[in-house]
PAMIDREN-642430 format. One line per 2 residues: their letters; for each residue x, y, z of N, C-alpha, C. Coordinates in steps of 0.05 Angstrom, whole numbers, always signed. Layout:
N
A) X:Y:Z:X:Y:Z:X:Y:Z ~ ...
# end
This chain:
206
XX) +1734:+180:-458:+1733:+174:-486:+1736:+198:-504 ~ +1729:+225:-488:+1730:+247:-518:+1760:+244:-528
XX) +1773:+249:-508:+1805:+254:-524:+1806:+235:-540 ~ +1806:+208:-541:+1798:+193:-562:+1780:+201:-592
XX) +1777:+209:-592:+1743:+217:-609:+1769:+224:-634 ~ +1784:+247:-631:+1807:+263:-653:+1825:+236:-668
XX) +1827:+223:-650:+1848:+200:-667:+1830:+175:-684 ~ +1801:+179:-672:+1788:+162:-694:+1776:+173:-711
XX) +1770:+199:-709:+1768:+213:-738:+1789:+210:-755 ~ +1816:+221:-737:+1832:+226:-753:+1837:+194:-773
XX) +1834:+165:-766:+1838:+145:-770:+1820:+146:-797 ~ +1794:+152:-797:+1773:+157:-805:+1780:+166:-830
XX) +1786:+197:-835:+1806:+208:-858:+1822:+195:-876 ~ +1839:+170:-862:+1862:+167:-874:+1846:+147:-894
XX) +1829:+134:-872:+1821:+102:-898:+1804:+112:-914 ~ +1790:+138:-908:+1773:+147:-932:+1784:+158:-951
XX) +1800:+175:-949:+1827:+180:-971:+1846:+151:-983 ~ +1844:+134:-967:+1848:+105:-989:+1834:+97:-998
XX) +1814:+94:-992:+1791:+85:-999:+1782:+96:-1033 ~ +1784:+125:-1039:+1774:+140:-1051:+1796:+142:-1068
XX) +1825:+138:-1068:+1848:+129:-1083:+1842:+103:-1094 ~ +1839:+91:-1088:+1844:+64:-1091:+1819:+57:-1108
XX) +1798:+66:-1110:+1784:+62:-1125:+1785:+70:-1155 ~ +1799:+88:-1161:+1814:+94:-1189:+1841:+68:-1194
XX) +1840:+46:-1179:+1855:+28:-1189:+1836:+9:-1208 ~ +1807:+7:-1192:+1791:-1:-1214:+1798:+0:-1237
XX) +1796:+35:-1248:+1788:+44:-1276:+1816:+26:-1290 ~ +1842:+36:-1279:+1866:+31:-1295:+1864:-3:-1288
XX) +1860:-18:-1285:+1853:-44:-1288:+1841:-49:-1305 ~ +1818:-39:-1316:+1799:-33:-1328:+1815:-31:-1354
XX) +1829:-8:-1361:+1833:+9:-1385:+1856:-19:-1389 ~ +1876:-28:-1369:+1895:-47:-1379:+1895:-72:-1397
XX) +1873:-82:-1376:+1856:-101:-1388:+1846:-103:-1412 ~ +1829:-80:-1419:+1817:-81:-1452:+1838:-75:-1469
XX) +1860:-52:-1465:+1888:-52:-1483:+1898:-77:-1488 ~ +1902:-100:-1464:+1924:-124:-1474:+1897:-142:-1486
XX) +1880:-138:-1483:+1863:-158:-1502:+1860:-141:-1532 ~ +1857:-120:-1539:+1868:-104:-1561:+1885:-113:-1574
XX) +1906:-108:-1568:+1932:-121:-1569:+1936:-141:-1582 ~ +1923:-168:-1565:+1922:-192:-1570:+1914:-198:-1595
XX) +1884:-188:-1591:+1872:-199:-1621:+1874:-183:-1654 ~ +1881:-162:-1639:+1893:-141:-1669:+1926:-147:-1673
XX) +1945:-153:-1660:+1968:-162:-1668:+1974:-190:-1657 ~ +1964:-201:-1643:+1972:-240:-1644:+1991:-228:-1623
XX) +1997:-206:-1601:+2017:-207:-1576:+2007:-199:-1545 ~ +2019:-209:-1535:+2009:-207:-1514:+2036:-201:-1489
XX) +2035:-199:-1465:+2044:-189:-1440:+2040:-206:-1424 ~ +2060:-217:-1411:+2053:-230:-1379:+2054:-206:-1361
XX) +2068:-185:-1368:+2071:-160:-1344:+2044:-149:-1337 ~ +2034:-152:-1366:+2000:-141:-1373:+1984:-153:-1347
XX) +1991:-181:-1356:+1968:-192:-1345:+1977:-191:-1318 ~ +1999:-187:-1311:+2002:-189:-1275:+2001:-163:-1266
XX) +2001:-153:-1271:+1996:-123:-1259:+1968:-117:-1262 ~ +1948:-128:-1272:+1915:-125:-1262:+1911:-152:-1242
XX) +1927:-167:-1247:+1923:-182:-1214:+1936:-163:-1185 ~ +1961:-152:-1195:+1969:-126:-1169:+1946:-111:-1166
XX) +1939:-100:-1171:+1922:-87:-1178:+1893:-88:-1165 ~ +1886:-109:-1167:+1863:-124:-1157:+1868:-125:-1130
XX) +1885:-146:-1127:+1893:-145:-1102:+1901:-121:-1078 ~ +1909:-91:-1091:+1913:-71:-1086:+1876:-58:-1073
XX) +1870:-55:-1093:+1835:-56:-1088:+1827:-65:-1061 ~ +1828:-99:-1062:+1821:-118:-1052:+1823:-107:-1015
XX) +1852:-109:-1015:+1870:-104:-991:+1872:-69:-985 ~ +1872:-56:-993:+1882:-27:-988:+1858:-12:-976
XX) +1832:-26:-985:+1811:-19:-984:+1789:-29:-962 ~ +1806:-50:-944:+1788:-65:-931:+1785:-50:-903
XX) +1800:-30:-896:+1796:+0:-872:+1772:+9:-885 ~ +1775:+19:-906:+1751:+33:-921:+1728:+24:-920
XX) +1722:-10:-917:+1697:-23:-913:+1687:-19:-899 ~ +1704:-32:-876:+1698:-21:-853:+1688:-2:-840
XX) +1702:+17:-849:+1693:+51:-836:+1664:+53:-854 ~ +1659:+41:-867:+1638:+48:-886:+1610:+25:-872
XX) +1627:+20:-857:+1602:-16:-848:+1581:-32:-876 ~ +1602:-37:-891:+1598:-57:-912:+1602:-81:-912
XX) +1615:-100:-890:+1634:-117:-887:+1607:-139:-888 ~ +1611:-161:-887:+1575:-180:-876:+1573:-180:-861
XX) +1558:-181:-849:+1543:-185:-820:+1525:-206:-827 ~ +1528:-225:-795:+1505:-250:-802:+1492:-231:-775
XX) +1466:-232:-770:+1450:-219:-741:+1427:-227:-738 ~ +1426:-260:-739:+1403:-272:-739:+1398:-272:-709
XX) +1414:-279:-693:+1416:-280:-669:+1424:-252:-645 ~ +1437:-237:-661:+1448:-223:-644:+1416:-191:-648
XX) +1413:-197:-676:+1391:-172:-677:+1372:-170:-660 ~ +1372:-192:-645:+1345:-194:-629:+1355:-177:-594
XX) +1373:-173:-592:+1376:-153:-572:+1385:-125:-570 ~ +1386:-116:-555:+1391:-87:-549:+1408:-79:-565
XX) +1407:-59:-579:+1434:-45:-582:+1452:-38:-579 ~ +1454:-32:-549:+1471:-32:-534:+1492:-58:-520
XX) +1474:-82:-526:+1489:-113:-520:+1492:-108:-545 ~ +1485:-107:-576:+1502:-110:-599:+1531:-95:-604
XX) +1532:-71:-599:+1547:-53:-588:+1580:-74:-571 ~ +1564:-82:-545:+1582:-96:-534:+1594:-125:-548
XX) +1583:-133:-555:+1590:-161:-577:+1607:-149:-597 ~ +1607:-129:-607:+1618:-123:-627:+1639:-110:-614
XX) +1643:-96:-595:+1671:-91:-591:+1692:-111:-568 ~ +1680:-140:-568:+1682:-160:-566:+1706:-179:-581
XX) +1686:-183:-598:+1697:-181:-627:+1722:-175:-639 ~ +1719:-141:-637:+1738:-133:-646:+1762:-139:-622
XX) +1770:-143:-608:+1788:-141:-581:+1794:-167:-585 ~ +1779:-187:-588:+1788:-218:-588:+1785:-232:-618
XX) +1781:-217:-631:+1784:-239:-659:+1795:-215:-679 ~ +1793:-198:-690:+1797:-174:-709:+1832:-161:-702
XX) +1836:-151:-684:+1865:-148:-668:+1877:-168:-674 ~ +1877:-186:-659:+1899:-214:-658:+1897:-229:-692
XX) +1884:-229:-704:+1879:-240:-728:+1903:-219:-750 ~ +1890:-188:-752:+1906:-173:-766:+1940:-164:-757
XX) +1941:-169:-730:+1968:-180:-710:+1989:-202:-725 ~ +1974:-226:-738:+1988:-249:-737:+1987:-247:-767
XX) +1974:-242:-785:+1973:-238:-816:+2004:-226:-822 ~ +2006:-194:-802:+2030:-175:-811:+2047:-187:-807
XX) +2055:-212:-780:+2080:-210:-771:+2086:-238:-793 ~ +2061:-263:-810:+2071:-275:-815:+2087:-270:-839
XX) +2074:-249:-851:+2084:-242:-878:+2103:-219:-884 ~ +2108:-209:-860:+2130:-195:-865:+2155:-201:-869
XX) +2158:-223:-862:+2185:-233:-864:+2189:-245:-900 ~ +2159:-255:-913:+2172:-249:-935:+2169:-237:-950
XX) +2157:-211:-954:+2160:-192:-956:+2194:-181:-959 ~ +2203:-180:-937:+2240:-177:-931:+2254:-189:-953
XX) +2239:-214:-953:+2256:-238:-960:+2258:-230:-996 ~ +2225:-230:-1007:+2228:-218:-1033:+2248:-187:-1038
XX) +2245:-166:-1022:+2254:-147:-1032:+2282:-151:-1034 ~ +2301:-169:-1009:+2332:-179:-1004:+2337:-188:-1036
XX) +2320:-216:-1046:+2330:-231:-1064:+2325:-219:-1096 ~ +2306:-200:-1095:+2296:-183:-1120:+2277:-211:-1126
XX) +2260:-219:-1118:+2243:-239:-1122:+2219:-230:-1143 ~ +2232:-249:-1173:+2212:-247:-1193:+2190:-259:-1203
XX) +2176:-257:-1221:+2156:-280:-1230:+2165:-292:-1244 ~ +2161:-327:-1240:+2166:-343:-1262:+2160:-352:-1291
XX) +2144:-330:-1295:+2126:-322:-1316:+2141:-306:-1337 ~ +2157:-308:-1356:+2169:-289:-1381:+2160:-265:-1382
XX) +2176:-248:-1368:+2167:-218:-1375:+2151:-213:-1346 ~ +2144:-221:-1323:+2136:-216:-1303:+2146:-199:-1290
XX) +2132:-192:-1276:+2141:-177:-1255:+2153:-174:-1231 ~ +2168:-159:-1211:+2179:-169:-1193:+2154:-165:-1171
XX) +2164:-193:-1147:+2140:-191:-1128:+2141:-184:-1101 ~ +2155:-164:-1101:+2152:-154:-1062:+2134:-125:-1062
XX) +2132:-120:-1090:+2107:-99:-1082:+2076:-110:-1078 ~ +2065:-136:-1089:+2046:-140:-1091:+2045:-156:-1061
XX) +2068:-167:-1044:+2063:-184:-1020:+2065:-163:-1003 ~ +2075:-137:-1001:+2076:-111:-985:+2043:-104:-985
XX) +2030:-109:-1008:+1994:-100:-1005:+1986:-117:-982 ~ +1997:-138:-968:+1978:-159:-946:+1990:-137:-927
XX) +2009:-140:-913:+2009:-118:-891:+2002:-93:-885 ~ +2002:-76:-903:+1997:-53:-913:+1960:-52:-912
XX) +1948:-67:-923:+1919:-76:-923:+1907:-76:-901 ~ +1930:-101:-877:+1915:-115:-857:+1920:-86:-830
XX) +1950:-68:-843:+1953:-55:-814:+1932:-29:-816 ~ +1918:-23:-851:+1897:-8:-853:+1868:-13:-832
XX) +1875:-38:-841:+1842:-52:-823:+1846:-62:-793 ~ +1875:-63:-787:+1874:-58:-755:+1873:-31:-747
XX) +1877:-9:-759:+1875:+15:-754:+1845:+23:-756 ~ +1829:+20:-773:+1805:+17:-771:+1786:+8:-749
XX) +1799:-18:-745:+1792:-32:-719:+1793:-9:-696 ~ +1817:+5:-684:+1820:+22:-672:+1795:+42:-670
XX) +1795:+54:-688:+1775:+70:-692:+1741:+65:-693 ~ +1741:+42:-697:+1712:+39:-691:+1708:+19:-662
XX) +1726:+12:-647:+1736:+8:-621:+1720:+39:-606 ~ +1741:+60:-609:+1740:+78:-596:+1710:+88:-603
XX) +1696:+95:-622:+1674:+102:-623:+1644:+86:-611 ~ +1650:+50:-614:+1633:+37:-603:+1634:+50:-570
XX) +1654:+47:-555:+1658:+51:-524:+1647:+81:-530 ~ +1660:+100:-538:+1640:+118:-537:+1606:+127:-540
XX) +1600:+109:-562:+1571:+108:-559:+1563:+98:-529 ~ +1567:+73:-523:+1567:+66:-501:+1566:+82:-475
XX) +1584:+100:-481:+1587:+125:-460:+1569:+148:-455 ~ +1551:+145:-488:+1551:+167:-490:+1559:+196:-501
XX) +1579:+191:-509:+1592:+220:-516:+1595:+225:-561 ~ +1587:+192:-568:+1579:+205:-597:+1552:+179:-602
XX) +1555:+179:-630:+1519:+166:-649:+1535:+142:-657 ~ +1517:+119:-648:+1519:+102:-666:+1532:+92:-682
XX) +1560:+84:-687:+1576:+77:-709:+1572:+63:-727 ~ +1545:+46:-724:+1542:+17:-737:+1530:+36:-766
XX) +1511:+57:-764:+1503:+84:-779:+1516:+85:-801 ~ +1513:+78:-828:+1527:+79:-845:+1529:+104:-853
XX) +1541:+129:-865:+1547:+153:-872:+1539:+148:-889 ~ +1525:+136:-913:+1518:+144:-931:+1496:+119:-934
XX) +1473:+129:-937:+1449:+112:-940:+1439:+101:-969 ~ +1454:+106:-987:+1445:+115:-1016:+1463:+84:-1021
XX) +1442:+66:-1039:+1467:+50:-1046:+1474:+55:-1076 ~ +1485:+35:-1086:+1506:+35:-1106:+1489:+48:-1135
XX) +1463:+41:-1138:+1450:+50:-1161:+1442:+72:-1157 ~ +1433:+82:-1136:+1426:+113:-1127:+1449:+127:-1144
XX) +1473:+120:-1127:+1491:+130:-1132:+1506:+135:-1161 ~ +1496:+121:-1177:+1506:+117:-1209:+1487:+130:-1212
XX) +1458:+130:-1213:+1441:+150:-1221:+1446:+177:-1212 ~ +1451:+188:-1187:+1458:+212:-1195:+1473:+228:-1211
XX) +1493:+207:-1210:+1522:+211:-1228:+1506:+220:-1256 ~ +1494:+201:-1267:+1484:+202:-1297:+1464:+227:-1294
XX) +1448:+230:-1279:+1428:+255:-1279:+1449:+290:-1277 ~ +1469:+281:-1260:+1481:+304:-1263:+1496:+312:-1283
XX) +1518:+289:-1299:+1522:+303:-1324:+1504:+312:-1341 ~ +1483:+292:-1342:+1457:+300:-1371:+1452:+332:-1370
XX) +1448:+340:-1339:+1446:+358:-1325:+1466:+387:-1328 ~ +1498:+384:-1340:+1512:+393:-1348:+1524:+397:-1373
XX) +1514:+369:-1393:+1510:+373:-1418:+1479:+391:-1430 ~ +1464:+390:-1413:+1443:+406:-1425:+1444:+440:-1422
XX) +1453:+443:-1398:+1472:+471:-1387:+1490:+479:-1411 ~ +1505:+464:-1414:+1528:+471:-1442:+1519:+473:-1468
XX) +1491:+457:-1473:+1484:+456:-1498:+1464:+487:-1502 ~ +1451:+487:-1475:+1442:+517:-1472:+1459:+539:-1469
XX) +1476:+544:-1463:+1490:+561:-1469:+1509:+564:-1497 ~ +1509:+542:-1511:+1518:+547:-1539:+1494:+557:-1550
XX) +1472:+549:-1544:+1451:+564:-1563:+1449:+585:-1561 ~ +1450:+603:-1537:+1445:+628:-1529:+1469:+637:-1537
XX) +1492:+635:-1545:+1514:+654:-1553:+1513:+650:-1585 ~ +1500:+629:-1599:+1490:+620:-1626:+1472:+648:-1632
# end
């Protein structure tokens, strides 16, 4: 399993670097959103492109990001049943799992939709919507998503058998223990933290 170990890091990297992209699709969703409602009610106009490109968008999020869950062990878990044993039998269920339901599932997603995928980019396939958008970039996010999260699969494949072995910790181990409010609170303690730094140093050069 070690020689393995490099390609699930390396797997590791990639979805966290999507992961960490992709989350600045939020904000510009975000910023789109409140502009075409702006828009709307201060001049009576509006966008279908507006509004379909924060559904891309979303869906971009949605899909681009679902390696990233993963690697992050966010996904649900039901473990009413399974918590009650070893770790090592959870371990094995779970790479179970992945070999017979997670593989073949993200297998059959790519190959169904690739074809139209093809099919939109061949025909220049638009929205029926005035002013829409064209749609083979937003059906390119399902494969692109699903071959993120079979690659993922990979990689937490290789690390379960390794625990197993022996040779690394735990995968199920989330990297980051802190959840989402922790996490906003530091954020806010550290700027306050940097605005008071700045405001002290204007006084001292005052």
């Amino acid at each position: 399993m070690t020689p393995l170990l490099p390609l699930s890091r390396a797997i590791d990297k990639l979805n966290e670097w999507v992961g960490s992209a992709v989350s600045w699709l939020v904000l510009a969703a975000v910023l789109i959103s409140a502009g075409n409602a702006i828009v709307r009610k201060a001049f009576n106009n509006s966008s279908n492109g507006l509004l379909e490109i924060q559904w891309y968008l979303f869906a971009a999020v949605f899909l681009l990001a679902a390696g990233y869950t993963m690697l992050r062990q966010e996904h649900v878990k039901i473990d009413v049943i399974l918590g009650k044993f070893s770790r090592r039998t959870q371990v094995k269920v779970e790479i179970f799992g992945i070999v017979a339901f997670l593989f073949p599932f993200c297998w059959k997603v790519i190959t169904l939709v690739w074809p139209l995928v093809v099919q939109a980019y061949n025909t220049g396939e638009m929205s029926s919507n005035a002013g829409g958008l064209i749609r083979w970039p937003v059906y390119a996010l399902v494969p692109a998503g699903f071959a993120l999260l079979w690659l993922q699969g990979v990689s937490e494949l290789i690390k379960r058998l390794g625990f197993l072995a022996g040779v690394c910790d735990d995968p199920a181990v989330k990297k980051d223990a802190k959840s989402a409010e922790e996490e906003l609170a530091e954020i806010i303690r550290a700027r306050a933290e940097a605005e008071a730094a700045e405001k002290a140093a204007k006084g001292a050069q005052a």
